[in-house]
Steps between C-alpha positions, in 0.01 A plus 500: 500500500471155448555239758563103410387287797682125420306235683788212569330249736338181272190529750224729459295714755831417711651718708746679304213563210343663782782730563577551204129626385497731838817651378346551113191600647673751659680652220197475305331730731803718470407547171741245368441302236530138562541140366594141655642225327449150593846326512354171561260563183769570249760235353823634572829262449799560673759656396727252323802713480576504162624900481214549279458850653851567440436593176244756469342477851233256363407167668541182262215325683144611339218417770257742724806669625497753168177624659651564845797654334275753346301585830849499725568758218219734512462483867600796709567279804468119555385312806565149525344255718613205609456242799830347616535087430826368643583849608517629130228659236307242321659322210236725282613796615851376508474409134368836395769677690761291344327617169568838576890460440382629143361825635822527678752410251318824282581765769825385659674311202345655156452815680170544315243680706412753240353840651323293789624677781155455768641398821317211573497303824365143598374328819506143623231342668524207638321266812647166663391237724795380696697716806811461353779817557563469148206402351507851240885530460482278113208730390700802629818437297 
């Protein structure tokens, strides 16, 4: 089994890293194997919207999200991390979400998920400063 731990906050050793390294740790000792990208290390544009994907489920931007397509991919189950600014995910991990349309457009437009049939699940971690009521509703949707 291989879990993909996605580290969204810019700041290192921040609270959310540490989170999100308890939780890996944790699935490593499960006997898990397990791998954590650096959002804020990577170049990743935004999505432009140019229907790129459209066509064969393939992003028209080329940049270091190609590597986290490949590791969303082989993962079993994903865990992303992510502090909330302005009661959203940060714009890394918002732009690497957006990227994702292109994972999405393969399954539920092309209908192209091959003989992958794992049931794979995800978790969302995520820590914030301010008391708001709110504060995790933009993450959540």
């Amino acid at each position: 089994m291989k879990v993909l731990g996605i580290m969204g906050s810019p700041r290192r050793q921040s609270n959310t890293e540490i989170l999100l390294d308890k939780a890996l740790e944790g699935a490593g000792q499960a006997g898990a194997e397990v791998e954590k990208v650096l959002v804020s290390k990577l170049k990743i544009s935004p999505c432009v919207e140019d229907y790129g994907c459209l066509k064969a489920g393939e992003c028209s931007i080329r940049d270091d999200m190609q590597l986290v397509y490949e590791k969303l991919l082989e993962a079993d189950h994903v865990i992303l991390a992510s502090p909330i600014f302005f009661y959203g995910i940060t714009a890394q991990a918002k732009a690497l979400v957006d990227r994702c349309q292109a994972l999405w457009v393969r399954r539920y437009v092309l209908k192209t998920r091959g003989e992958d049939k794992r049931v794979r699940r995800g978790i969302f971690i995520s820590v914030g400063a301010t008391r708001g009521e709110k504060l995790f509703d933009g993450a959540v949707l």
